[in-house]
C-alpha positions as CSV (number, residue, x, y, z in Angstrom):
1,X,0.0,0.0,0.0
2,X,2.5,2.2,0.8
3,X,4.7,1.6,-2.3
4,X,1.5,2.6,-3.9
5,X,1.1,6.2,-2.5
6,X,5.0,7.1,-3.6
7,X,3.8,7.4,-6.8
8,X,0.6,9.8,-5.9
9,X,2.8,13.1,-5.9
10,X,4.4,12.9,-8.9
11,X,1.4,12.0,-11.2
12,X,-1.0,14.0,-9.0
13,X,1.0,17.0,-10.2
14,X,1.1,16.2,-13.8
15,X,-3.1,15.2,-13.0
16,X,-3.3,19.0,-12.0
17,X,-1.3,20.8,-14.8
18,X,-3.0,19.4,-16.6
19,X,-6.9,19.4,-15.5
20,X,-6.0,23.4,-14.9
21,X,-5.0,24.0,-18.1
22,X,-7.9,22.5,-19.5
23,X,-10.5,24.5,-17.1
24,X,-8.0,28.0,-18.0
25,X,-8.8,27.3,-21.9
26,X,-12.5,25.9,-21.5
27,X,-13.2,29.6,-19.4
28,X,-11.3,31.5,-21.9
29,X,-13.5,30.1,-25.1
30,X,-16.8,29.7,-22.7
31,X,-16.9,33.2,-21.2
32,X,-16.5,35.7,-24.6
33,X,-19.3,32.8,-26.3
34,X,-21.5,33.4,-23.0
35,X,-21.5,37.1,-23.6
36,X,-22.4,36.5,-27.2
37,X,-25.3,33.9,-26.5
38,X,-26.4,35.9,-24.4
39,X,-26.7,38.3,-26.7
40,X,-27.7,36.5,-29.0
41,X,-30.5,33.6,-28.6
42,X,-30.2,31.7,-32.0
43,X,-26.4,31.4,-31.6
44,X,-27.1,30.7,-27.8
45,X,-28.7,27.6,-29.0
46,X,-26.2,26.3,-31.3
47,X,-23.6,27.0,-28.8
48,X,-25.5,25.0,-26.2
49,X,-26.6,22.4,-28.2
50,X,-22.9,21.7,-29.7
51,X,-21.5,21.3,-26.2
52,X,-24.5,19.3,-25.1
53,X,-23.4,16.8,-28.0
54,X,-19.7,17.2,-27.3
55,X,-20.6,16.4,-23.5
56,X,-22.7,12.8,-25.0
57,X,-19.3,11.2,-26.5
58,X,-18.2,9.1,-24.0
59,X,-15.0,11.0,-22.1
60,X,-12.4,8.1,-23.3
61,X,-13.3,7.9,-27.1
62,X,-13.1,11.8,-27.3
63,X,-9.6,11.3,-26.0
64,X,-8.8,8.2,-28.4
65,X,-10.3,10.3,-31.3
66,X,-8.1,13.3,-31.1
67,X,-5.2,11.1,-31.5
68,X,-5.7,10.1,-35.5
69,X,-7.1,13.8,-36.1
70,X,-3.6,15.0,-34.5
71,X,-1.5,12.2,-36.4
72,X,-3.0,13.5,-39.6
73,X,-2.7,17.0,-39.0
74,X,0.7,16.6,-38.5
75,X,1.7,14.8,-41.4
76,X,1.0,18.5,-43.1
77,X,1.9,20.8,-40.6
78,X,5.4,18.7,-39.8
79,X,6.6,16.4,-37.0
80,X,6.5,19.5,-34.6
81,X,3.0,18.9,-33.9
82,X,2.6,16.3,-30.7
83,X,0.3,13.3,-31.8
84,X,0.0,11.6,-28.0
85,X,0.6,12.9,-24.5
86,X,-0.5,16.2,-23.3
87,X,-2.0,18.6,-26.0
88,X,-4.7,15.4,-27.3
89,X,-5.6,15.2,-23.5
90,X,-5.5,19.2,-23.2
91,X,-8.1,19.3,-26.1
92,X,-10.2,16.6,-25.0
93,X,-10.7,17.8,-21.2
94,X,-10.8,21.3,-22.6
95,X,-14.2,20.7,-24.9
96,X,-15.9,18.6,-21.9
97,X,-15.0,21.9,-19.4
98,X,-17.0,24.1,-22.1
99,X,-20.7,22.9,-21.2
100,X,-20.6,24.0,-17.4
101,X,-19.3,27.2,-17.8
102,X,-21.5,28.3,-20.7
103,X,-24.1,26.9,-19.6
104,X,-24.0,28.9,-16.5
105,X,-22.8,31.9,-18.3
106,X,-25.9,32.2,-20.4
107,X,-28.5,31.6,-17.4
108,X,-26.5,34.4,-15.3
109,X,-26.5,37.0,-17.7
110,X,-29.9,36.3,-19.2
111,X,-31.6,36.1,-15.5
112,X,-30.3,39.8,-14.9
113,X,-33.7,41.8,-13.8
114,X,-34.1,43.8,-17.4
115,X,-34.9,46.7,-15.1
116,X,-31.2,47.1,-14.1
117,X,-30.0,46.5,-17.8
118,X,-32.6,49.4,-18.9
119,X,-31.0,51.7,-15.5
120,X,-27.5,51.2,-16.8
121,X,-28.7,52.1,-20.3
122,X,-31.1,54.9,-18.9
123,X,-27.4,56.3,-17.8
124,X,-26.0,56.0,-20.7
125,X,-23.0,53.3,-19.9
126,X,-21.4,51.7,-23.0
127,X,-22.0,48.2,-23.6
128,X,-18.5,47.4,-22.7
129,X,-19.2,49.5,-19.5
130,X,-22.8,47.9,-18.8
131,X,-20.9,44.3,-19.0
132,X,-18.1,45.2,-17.4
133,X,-19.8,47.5,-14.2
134,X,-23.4,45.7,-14.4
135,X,-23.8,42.5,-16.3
136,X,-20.4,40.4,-15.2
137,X,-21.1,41.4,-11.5
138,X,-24.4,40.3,-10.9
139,X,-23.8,36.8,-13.1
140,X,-20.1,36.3,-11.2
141,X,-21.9,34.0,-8.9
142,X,-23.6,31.9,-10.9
143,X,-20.5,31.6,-13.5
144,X,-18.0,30.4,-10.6
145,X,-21.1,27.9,-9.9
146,X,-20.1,26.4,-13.5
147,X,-16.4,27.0,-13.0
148,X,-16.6,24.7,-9.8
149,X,-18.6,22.1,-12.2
150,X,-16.1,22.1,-14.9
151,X,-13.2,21.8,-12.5
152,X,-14.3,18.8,-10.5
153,X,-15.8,17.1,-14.4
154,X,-12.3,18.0,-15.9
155,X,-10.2,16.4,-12.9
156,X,-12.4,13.4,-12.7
157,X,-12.0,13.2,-16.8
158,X,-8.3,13.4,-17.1
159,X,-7.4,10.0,-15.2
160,X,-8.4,8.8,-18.3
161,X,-5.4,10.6,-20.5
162,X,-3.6,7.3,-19.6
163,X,-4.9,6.1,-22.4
164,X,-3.4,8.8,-24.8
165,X,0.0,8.5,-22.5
166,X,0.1,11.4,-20.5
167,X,0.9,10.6,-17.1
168,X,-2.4,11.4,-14.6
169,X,-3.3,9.7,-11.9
170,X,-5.3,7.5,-13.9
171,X,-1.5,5.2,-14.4
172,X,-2.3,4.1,-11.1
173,X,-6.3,2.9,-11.5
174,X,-5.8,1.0,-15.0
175,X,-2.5,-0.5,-13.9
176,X,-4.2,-1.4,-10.6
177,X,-7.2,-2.5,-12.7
178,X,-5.1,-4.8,-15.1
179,X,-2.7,-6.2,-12.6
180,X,-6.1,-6.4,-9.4
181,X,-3.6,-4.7,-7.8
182,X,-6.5,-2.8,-5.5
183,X,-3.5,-1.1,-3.4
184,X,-2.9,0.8,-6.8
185,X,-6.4,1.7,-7.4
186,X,-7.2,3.1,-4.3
187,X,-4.3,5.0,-4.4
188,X,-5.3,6.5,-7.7
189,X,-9.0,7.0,-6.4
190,X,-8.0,8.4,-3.6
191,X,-5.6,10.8,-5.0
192,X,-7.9,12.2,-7.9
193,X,-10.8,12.9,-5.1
194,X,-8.6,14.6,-2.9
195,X,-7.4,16.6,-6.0
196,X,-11.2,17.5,-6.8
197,X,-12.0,18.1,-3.5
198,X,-9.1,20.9,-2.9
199,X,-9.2,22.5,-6.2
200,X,-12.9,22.4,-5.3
201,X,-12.5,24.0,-2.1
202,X,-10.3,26.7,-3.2
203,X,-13.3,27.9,-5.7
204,X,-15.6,28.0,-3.2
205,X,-13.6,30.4,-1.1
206,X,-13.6,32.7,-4.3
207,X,-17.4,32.2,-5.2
208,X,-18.1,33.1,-1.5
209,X,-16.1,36.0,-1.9
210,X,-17.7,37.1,-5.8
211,X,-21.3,36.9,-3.8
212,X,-20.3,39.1,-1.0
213,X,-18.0,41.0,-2.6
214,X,-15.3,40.3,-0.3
215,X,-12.4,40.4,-2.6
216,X,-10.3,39.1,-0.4
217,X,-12.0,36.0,-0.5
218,X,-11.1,35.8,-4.2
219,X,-7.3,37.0,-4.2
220,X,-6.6,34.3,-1.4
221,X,-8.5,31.8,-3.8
222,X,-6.5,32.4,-6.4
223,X,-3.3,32.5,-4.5
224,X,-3.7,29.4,-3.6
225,X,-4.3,27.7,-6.8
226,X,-1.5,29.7,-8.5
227,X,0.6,28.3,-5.6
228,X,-0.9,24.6,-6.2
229,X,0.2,25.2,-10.1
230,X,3.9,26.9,-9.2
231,X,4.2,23.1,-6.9
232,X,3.1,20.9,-9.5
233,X,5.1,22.6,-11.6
234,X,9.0,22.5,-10.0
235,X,8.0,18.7,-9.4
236,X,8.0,18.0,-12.8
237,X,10.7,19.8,-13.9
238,X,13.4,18.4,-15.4
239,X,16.6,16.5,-13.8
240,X,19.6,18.7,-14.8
241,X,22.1,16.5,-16.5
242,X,20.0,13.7,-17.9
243,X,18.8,13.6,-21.4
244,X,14.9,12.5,-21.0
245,X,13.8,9.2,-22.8
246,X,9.9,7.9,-22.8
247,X,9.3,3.5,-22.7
248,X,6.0,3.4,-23.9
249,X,4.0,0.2,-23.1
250,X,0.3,-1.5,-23.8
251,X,-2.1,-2.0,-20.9
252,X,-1.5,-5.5,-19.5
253,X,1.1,-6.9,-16.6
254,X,3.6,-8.0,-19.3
255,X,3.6,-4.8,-20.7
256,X,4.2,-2.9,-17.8
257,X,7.1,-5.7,-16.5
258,X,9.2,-5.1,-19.3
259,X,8.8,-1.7,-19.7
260,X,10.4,-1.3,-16.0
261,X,12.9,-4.0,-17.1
262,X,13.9,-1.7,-20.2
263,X,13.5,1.7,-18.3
264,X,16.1,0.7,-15.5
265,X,18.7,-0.5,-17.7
266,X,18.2,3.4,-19.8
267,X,18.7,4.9,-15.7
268,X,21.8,2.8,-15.4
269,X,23.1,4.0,-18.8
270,X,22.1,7.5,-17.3
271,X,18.8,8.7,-19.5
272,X,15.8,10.3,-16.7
273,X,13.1,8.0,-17.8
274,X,9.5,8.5,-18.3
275,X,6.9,6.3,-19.0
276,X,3.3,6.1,-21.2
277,X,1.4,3.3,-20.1
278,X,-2.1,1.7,-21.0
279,X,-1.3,2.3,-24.7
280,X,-3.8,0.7,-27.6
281,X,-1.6,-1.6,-29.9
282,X,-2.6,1.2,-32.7
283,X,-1.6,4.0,-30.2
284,X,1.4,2.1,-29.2
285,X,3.0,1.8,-32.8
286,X,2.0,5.3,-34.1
287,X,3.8,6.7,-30.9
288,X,6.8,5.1,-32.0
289,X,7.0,6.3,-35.5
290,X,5.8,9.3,-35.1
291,X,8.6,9.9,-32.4
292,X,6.3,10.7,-29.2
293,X,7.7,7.3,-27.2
294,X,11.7,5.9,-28.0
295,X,11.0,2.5,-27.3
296,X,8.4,-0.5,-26.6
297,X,8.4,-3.9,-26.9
298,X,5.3,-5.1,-29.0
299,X,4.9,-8.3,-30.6
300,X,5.5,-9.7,-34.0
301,X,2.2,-11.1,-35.4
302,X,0.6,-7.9,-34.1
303,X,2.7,-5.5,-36.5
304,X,2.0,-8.6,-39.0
305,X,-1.5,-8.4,-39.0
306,X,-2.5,-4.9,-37.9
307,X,-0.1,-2.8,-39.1
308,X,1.2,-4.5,-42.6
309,X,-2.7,-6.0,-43.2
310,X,-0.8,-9.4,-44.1
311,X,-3.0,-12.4,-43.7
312,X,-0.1,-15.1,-44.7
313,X,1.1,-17.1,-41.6
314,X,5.0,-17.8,-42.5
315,X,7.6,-19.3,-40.6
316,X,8.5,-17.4,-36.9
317,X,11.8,-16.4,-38.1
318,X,10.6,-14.8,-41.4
319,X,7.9,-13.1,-40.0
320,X,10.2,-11.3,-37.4
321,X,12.6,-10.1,-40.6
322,X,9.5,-9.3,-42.2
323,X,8.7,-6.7,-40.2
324,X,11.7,-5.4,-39.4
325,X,12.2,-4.7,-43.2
326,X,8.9,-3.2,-43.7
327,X,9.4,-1.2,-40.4
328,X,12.3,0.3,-41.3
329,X,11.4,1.2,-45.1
330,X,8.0,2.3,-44.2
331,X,9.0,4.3,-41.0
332,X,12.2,4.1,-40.2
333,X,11.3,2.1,-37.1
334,X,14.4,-0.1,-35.7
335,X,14.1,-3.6,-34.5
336,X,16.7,-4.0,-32.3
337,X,15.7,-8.0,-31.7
338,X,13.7,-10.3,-30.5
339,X,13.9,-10.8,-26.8
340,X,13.7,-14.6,-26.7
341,X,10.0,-15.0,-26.1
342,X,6.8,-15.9,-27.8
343,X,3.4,-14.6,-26.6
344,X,0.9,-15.6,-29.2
345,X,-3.1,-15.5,-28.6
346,X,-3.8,-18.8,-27.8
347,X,-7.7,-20.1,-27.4
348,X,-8.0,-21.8,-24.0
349,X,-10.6,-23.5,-21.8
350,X,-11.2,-24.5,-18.8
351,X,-9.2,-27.9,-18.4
352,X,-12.3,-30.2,-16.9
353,X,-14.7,-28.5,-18.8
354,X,-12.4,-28.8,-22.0
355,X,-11.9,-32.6,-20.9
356,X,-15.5,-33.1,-20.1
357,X,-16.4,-31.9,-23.6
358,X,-13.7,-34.0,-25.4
359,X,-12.2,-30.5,-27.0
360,X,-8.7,-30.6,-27.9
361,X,-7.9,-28.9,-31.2
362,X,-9.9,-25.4,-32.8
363,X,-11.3,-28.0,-35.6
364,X,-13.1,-29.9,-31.9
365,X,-14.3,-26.7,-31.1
366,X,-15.8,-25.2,-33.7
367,X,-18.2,-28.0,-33.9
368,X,-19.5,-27.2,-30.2
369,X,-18.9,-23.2,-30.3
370,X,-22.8,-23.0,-31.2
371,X,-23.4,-23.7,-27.4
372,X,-20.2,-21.9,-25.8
373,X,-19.9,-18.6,-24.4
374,X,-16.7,-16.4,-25.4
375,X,-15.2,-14.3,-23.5
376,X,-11.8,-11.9,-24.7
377,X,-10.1,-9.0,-24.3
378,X,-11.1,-5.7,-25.2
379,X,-9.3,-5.6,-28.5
380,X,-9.7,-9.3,-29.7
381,X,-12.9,-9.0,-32.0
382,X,-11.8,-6.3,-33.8
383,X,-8.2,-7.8,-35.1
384,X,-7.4,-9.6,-37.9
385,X,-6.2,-12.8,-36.0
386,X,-10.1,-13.5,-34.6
387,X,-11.2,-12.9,-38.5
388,X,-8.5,-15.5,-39.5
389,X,-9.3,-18.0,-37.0
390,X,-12.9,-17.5,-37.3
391,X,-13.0,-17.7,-40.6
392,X,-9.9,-20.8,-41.2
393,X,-12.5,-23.1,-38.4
394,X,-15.9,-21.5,-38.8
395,X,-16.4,-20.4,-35.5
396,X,-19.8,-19.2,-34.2
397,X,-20.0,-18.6,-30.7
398,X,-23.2,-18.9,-28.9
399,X,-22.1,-15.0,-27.2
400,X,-19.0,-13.1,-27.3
401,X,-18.4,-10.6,-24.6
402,X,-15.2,-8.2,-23.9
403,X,-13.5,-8.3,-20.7
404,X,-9.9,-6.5,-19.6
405,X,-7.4,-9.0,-19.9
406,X,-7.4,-10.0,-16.2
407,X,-11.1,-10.3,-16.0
408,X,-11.4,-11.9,-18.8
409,X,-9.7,-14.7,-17.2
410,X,-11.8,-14.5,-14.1
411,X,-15.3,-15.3,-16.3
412,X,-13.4,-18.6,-17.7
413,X,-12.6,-19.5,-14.1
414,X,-16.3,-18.4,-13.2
415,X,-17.8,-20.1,-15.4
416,X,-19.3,-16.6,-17.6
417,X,-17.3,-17.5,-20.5
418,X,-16.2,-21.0,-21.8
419,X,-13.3,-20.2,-24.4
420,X,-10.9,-17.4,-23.7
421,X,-8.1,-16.5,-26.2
422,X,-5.3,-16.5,-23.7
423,X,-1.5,-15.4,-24.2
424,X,0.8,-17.9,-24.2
425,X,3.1,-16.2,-22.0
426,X,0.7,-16.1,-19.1
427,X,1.4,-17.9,-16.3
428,X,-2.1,-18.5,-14.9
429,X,-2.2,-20.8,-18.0
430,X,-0.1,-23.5,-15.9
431,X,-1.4,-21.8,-12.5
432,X,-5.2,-22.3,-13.1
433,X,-4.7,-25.6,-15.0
434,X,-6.4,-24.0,-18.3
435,X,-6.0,-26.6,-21.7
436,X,-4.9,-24.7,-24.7
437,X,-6.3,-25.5,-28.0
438,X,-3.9,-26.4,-30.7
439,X,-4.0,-24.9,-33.7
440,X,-3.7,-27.7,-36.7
441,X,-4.5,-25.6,-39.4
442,X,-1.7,-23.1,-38.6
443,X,-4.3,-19.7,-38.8
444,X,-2.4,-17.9,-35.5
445,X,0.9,-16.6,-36.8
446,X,3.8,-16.0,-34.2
447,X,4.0,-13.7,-31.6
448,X,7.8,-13.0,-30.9
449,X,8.1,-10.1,-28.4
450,X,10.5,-7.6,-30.3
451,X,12.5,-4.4,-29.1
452,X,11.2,-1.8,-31.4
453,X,13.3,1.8,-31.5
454,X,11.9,5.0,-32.9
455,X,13.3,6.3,-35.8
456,X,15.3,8.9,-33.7
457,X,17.1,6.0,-32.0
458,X,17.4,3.7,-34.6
459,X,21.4,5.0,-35.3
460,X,21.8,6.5,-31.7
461,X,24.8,3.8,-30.6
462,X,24.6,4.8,-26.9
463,X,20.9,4.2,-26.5
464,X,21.3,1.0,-28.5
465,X,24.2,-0.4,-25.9
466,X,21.7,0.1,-23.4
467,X,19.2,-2.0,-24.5
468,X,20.8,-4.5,-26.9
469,X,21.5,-7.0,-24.1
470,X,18.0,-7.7,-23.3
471,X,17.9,-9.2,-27.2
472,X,17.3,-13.3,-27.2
473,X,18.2,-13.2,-23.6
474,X,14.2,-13.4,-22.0
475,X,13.2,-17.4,-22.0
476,X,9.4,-17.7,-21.7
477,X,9.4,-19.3,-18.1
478,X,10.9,-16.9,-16.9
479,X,8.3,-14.3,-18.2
480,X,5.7,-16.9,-17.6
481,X,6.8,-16.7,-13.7
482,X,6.8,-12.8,-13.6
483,X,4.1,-12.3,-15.4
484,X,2.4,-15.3,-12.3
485,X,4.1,-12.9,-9.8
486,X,1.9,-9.1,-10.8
487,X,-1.2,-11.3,-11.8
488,X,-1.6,-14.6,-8.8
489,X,-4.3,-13.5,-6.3
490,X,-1.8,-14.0,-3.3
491,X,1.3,-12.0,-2.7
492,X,1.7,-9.8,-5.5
493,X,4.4,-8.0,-6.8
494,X,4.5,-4.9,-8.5
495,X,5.4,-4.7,-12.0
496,X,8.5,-2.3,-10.7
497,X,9.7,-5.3,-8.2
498,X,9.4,-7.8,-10.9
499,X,11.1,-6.4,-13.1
500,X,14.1,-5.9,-11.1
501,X,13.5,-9.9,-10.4
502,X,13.5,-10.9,-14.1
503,X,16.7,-9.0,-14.5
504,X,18.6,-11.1,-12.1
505,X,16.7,-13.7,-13.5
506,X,18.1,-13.7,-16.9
507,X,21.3,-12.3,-15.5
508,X,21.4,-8.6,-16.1
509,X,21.4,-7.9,-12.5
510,X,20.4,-3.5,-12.6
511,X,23.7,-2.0,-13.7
């Protein structure tokens, strides 16, 4: 638990830089189209009834779909542009702080008693000076009422930028989530509603002190905040003397295992590390040729199928060089190697139920999948590889229902799903005495784990040293056993312990 909580400060700050600079760009484009709606009815009513729609797209596909539109933009206006990380998370949280605050806006200055718009008129005050003197005044209360919304809806929000690869709070809940590491969750809970909570707080001081007029009130409000900021800010500031590398990684134990594993052998070799977790295979690969991580380990069938579109199933070996030719001539990715492993999708079953049903082979199953429920990981009925097997075996499931990874394997052992397609490096294969079904026709292709560099590393020798030794040198039992370690019910490891463990394991002992 306590290992847990080290991690809140750091990620907490990057959580608030950058929730606040979402809520500082959602006020400055709400408040001017407030004034205007206001002002105007019919374009009150678009404005409101885009951000209503903006507000109905579910918080974590707005955040996935800024990442292509980003990509794209950039191939025209140049590598510059960031594609992942902070600015798609910034745009995101910055369109969901919008509705709140305009929302608000609009009722506070069209519930203003006409009588005191028609004195300041009667006067003769300037519309600037009837805003500014009459209008903002009366509707400040009701505004900060939308600002408070929009903060505690943005902080809430950006624990999901993990998913883009900014760092947030939210590394601790899906890494928690993925490994049932609860200690990790709760620290991540508890962290982003403490955050809400405060930054909460400190805008209540300053509406208190809009709806007395005690100005105080508001100067000591935003003193605070600005201090909050000025914190978060020095924490995340740059070691002097390092030069800063980022290990991306997908969303499941093994993932996170060797990203450590690779990330502590960069420390040793004296690069300040940083790391984007949770990543989409998609998200993952883009990343790296665009530039926005230097390194991750993905796996060869993947690139085969998803990236390249090939549907052959050759030989391990010439699948690996494969890709690393069309990697390097199509992006100017590097494969530095394969790291010894194989972790292929694999269909498994419950082994009593499997033996009970006399299911061995895919060609037994498919003539019982009619009756069988199957259950997979998020991404596994939208690849390639299900279309492949489902069309080389004719499978038809009686249901087919996602799950994240480490669920998905607690509905086969529940009995809510009958057929999982497991990875063949996990070790609750062997620990929950699953049967794997073989594959006779060949329609899975391999799966070698392989070091892949971004095309800024590619040449870069020193960076290269410091990785290179991990090539060929990770045997599947012992990634089986460390992957058993983050994922067994019972005395858990972190992925960070782990993978200091594998490297003694395969005898790179942390330089």
């Amino acid at each position: 638990m306590i290992e847990a909580f080290t991690r809140v400060p750091e990620l907490m700050a990057s959580h608030l830089l950058l929730a606040m600079a979402a809520l500082a760009l959602g006020i400055a484009i709400s408040l001017p189209l407030a004034v205007a709606a206001a002002r105007h009815p019919r374009l009150g009513r678009v404005a409101l009834g885009a951000a209503g729609l903006i507000q109905t797209i579910p918080s974590l596909a707005l955040l996935a779909l800024f990442y292509p539109v980003l990509l794209a933009l950039r191939g025209v206006l140049g590598e510059w542009l960031p594609a992942l990380g902070f600015l798609p998370a910034l745009l995101a949280l910055t369109l969901y702080a919008v509705l709140p605050i305009l929302r608000n806006g609009v009722t506070g200055l069209v519930g203003i008693d006409p009588a005191v718009v028609e004195a300041a008129d009667g006067i003769g005050m300037s519309r600037g000076q009837k805003l500014r003197l009459v209008e903002a005044p009366l509707a400040a209360p009701v505004v900060m009422a939308g600002i408070r919304t929009a903060a505690v809806w943005t902080i809430g929000a950006a624990t999901l930028s993990t998913t883009v690869g900014q760092p947030s709070l939210g590394d601790l809940i899906f890494a928690g989530l993925q490994t049932q590491n609860w200690a990790l969750v709760l620290a991540g809970c508890i962290g982003a509603a403490a955050l809400a909570l405060g930054v909460d707080l400190i805008l209540s001081v300053a509406e208190t002190g809009i709806a007395r007029r005690q100005w105080l009130f508001v100067r000591m409000s935003a003193g605070a905040l600005l201090a909050a900021i000025c914190a978060a800010a020095f924490a995340l500031a740059p070691t002097v003397g390092g030069q800063t590398v980022v290990v991306g990684a997908k969303g499941f134990s093994e993932q996170f295992i060797l990203a450590r594993l690779i990330g502590h052998r960069l420390e040793a070799a004296g690069y300040r590390v940083e790391y984007r977790e949770g990543l989409g295979s998609a998200v993952a690969f883009g990343a790296l040729k665009g530039g926005d991580i230097d390194v991750y380990v993905d796996y060869s069938g993947t690139i085969w199928t998803n990236e390249m579109k090939r549907t052959d199933v050759p030989a391990r070996d010439a699948l690996v060089r494969g890709v690393a030719e069309w990697a390097k001539a199509k992006h100017g990715v590097g494969l530095v190697g394969s790291l010894g492993f194989e972790n292929a999708y694999t269909f498994a079953m419950r082994g009593d139920d499997a033996k009970r049903r006399g299911i061995s082979s895919l060609e037994d199953l498919a003539s019982q999948a009619s009756g069988l429920n199957f259950g997979t990981d998020v991404e596994f009925l939208e690849r390639p590889e299900w279309r492949a097997v489902r069309d080389a075996y004719g499978l038809k499931f009686k249901s087919a229902r996602p799950y994240q990874p480490t669920f998905m394997y607690r509905a086969l052992d529940s009995g809510a799903a009958d057929v999982i397609p497991a990875f063949s490096s996990d070790g609750r294969i062997a620990a929950d005495r699953l049967a794997v079904l073989a594959d006779p026709k060949g329609a899975i292709p391999g799966y070698d784990a392989i070091l892949l560099v971004a095309p800024g590393r590619a040449e870069d020798t020193r960076f290269l040293a410091a990785i290179r030794p991990l090539v060929g040198r990770v045997p599947v039992a012992a990634i089986r056993e460390a992957n058993l370690m983050v994922d067994r019910d019972t005395d858990k490891l972190s992925p960070e312990a782990v993978a200091r463990w594998l490297a003694k394991r395969i005898g790179l002992q942390d330089r």
